[in-house]
N, C-alpha and C positions, 0 to 999 in steps of 0.2 A: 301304351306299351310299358311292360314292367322293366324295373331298371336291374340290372343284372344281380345286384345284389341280395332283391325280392326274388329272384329266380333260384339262388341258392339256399336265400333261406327255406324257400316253399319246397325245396327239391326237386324245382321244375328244369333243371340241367342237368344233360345227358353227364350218365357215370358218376353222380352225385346221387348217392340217398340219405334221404336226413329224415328218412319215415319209421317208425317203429316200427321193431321187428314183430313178426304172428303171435309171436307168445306173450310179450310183453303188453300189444294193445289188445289180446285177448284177458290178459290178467284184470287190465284197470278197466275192460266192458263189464268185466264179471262181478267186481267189487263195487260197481256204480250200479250194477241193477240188482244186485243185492241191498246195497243202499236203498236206493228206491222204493223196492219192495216195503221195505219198514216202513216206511212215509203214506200219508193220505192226503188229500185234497191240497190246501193251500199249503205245505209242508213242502208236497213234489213241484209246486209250482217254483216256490222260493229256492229250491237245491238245484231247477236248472236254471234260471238265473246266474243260482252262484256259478255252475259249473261253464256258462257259458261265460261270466265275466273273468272267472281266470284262465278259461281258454283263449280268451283276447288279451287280455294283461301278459301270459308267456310269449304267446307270436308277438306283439311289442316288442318288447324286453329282446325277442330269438332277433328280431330285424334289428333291434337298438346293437347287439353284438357283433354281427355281423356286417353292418355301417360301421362300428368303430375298429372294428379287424381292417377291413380294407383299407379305412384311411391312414390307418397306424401302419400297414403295409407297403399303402403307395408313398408316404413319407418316410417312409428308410429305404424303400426303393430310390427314391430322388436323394438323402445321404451319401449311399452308394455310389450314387452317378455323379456326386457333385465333387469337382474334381479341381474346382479353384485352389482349395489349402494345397495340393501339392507339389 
């Protein structure tokens, strides 16, 4: 089971979208197969690679954010609620 926070990252919760919009992941399919196109043999090999390891290095980095939004949230949440100082 994914933990809630992998759910908003991935945008798999209802009335969250966190997916590019048509035009924008239309833009960067278009600029990567034009790329492509320029390339041959082990050249295309080597660019998806790359393109797949900075596809995994962002989702990182998107779930590293959004683990540290939460926790930085539930802990002013608990601030808020702590009620000893007054």
């Amino acid at each position: 089971m994914k933990s809630i926070i992998e759910q908003l990252c991935k945008g798999e919760v209802e009335y969250v979208s966190l997916k590019l919009p048509k035009d924008r992941l239309e833009k960067e399919m278009s600029y990567y197969d034009k790329i492509k196109a320029l390339m041959t043999g082990e050249n295309t090999v080597l660019f998806d690679e790359y393109a797949d390891t900075v596809a995994l290095n962002y989702e990182f980095l998107i779930l590293r954010a959004y683990t540290l939004a939460f926790k930085t949230g539930f802990q002013l949440g608990l601030e808020m609620a702590d009620t000893e100082e007054l």
